[in-house]
MITORKOL-328471 format. One record per residue: x, y, z of N, C-alpha, C in turn. Coordinates in steps of 0.02 Angstrom, whole numbers, plus 32768, in hexadecimal, padded with zeros to 4 digits. Layout:
BEGIN
XYZXYZXYZ...
//
This chain:
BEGIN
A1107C4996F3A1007C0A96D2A10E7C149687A1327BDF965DA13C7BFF9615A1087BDB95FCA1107BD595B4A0E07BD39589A0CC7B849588A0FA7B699598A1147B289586A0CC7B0495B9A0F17B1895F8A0CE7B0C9634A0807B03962DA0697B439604A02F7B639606A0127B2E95EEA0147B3895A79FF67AF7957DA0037AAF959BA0287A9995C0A0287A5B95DA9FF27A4396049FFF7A92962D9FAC7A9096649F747A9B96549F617AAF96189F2C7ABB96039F1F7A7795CB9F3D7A4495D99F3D7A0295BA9F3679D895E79F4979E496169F6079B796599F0979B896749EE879F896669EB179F5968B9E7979EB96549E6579FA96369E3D79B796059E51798B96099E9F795E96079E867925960F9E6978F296599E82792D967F9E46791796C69E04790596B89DF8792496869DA6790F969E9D9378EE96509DB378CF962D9DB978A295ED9D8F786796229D64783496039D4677F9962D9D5077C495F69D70778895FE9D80774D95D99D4A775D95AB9CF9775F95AC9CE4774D958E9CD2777F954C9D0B77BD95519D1577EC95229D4B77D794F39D7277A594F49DB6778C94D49D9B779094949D577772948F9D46776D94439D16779C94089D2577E3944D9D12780F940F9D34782C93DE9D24785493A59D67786D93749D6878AC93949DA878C2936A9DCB78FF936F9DC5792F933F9DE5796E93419DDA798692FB9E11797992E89E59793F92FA9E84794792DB9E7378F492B59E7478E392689E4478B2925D9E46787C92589E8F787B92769EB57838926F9EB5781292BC9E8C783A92E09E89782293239E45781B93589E3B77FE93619E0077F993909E2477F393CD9DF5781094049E1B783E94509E5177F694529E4D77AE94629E73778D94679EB4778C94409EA1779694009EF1779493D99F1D77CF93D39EEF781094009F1B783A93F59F40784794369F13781A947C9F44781694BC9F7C77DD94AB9F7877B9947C9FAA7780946B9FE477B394529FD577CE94259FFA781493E2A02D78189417A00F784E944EA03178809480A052784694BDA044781294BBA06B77DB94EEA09F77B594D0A09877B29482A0D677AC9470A11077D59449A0F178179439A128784F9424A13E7868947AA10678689496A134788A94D8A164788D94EAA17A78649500A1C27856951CA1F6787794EFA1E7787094B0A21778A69471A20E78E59486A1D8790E948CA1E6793694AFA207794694DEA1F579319522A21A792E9554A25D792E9541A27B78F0952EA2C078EE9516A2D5793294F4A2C0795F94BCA2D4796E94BBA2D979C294DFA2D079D39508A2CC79F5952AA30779E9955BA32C79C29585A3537985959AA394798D956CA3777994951AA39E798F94F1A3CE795494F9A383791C94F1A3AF78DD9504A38178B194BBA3A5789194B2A38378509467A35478329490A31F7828947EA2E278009499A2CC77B89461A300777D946DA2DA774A9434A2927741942DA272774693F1A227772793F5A22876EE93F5A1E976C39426A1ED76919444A1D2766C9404A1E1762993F1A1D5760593C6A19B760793A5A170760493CAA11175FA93C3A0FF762F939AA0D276399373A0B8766F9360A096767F9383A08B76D69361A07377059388A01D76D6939D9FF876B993739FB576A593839FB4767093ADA001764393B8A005761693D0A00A7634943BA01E766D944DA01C7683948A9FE0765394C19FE4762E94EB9FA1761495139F8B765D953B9F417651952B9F2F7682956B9EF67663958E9F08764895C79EF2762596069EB6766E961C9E757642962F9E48766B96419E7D769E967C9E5876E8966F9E77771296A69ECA772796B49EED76DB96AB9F3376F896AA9F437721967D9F30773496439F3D775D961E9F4F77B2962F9F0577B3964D9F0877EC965A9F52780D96939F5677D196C59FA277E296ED9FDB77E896BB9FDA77BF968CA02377AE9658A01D780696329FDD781C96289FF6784795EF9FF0789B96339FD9789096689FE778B09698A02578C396AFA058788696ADA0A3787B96C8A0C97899968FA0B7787D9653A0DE789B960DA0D178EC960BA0967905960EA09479479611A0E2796F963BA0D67958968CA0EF796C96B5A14B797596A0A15079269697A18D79279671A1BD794B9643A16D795D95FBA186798F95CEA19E79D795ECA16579FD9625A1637A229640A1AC7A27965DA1AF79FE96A2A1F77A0B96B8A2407A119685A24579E89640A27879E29619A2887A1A9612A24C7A5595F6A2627A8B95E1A25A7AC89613A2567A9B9650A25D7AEA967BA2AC7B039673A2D47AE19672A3187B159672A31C7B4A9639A3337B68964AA3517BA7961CA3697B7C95DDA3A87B4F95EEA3D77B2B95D2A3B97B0D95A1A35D7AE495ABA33F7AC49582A32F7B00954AA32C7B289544A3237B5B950EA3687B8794E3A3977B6C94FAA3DA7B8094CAA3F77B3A94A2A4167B65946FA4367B21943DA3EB7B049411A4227AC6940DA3F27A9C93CCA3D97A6493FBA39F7A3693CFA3987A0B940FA36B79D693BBA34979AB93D2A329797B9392A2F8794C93C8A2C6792A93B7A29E790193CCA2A178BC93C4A2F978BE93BDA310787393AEA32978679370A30E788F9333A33378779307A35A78AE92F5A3A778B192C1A3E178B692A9A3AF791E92A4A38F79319278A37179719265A36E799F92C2A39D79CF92BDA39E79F292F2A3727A3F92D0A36C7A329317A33E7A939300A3417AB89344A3597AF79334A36B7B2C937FA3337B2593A4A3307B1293EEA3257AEB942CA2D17B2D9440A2EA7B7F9420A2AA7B9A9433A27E7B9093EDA2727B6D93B1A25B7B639388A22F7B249399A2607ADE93B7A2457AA993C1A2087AAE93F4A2337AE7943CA1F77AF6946CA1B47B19945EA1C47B369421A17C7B64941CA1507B3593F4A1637AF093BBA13A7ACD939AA1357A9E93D8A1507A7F940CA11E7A64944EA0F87A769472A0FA7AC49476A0BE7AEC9491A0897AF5945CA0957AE39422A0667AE393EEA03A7A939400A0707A729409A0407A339400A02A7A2B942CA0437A539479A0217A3894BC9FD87A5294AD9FD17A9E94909F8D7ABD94939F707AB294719F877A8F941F9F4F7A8893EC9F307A3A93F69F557A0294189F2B79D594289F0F79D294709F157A0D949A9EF77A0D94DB9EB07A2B94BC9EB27A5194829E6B7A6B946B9E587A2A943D9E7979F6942A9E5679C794079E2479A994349E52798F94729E34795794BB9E02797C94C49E0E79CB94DD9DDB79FA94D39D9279FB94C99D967A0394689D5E7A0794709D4279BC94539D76797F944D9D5B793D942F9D23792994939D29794B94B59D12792B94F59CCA795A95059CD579A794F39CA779CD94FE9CBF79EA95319D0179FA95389D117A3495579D327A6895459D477AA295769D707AD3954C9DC27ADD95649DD67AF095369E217AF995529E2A7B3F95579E4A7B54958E9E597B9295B09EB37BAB95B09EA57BCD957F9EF27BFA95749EE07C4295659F157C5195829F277C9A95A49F327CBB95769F297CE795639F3D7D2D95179F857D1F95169FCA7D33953E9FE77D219537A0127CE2951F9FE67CC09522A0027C6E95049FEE7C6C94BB9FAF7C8794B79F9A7C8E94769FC17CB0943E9FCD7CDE94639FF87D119426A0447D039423A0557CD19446A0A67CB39449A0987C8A9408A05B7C4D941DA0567C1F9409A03A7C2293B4A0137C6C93A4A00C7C7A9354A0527C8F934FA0857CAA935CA0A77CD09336A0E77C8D9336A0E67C5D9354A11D7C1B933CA0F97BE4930DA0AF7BE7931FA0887BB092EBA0967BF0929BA0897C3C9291A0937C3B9265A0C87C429234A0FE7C3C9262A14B7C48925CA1617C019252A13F7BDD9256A1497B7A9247A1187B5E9227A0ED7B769208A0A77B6491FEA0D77B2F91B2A0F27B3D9188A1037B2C914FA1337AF0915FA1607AED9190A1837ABE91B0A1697A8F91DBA12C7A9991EDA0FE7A719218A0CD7A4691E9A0BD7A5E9195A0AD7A469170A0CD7A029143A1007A21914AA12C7A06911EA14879B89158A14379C19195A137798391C1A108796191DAA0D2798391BDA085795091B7A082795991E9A08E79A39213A06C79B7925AA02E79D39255A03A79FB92139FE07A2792159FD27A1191C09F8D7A1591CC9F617A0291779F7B7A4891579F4C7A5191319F3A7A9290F49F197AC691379F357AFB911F9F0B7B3291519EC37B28913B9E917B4291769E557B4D916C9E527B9291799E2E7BBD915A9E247C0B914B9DFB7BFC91889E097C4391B09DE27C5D91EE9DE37CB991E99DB27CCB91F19DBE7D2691E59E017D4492059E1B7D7691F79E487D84920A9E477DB2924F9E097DC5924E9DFC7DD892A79DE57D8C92C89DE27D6392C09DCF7D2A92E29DE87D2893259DD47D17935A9E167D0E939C9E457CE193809E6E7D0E93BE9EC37CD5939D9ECC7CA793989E9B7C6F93D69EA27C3093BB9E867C0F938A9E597C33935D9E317C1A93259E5A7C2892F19E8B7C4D92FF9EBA7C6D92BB9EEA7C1C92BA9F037C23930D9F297BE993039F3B7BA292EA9EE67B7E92F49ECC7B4A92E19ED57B5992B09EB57B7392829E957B6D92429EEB7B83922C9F237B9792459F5D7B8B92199F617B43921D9F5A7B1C92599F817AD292639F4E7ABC92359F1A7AC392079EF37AA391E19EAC7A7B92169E9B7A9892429E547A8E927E9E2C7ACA92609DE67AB3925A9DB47ADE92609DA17B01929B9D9E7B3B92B19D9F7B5192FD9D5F7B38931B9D1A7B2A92D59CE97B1C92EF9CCC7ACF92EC9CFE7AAE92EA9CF27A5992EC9CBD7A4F932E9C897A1E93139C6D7A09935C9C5D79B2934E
//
């Protein structure tokens, strides 16, 4: 199973047990409450996907806040999109060359894959812990997933993917190192 996978499923399953009437708690990411950040991930998705596909994905007219989320269907829509992302990049093929998320700025295809495994895991720990649960990743995913967040951390900034780092000790576990690069407090509640 690659990495990709990993974090998808470990997204895929918090949001199983997400209940409508959690849509309106916040996150630690602060521009989103659980609803706007399943909107976030239902309408970048498909960019993903695409590019993995290494196919142009138009964004759909509506803004990102504008997405409907119909009691419950949601949870299938961002279930199916997971799956989707997942399969794009099972080929080999999806990880060579250049590839883009739709727009003209290309970036080598294992760069783009490791900042989607960033975003699968750092907002599967948002849904996480905005619901009161935990997200479950493997040492291995972890230590893939610090050493491309900190190898992009400045380029992920510079696209208003992650805030200002938040200082976390430097023995911290890995995923507390990680967060607190994307600018998350590891101990938000």
């Amino acid at each position: 199973m690659s990495h990709l996978s990993t974090a998808a499923e470990a997204m895929a399953a918090v949001t199983r047990t997400i209940t409508d009437d959690q849509l309106t708690n916040r996150t630690p990411c602060p521009a989103y409450d659980v609803r706007g950040l399943v909107n976030h991930l239902l309408f970048w998705g498909p960019s993903l996907a695409g590019a993995g596909r290494k196919e142009s994905v138009p964004q759909p007219a509506a803004a990102e806040s504008e997405v409907e989320l119909a009691d419950g269907e949601w949870r299938a829509r961002l279930l199916a999109l997971l799956d989707d992302i997942t399969s794009s990049w099972a080929p080999a093929s999806a990880w060579a060359g250049e590839t883009s998320m739709g727009t003209p700025q290309l970036l080598p295809a294992p760069v783009m894959g490791g900042m989607i495994v960033g975003e699968l895991a750092v907002h599967g720990w948002d849904l996480a812990v905005a619901t009161g649960q935990r997200l479950e990743l493997p040492a291995d995913l972890l230590e893939y997933l610090h050493g491309t967040v900190f190898a992009t951390v400045e380029q992920g900034r510079e696209m208003g993917m992650y805030g200002p780092e938040v200082a976390v000790p430097a023995d911290a576990p890995t995923l507390a190192r990680v967060l607190g690069l994307t600018g998350r407090d590891p101990a938000w509640a």
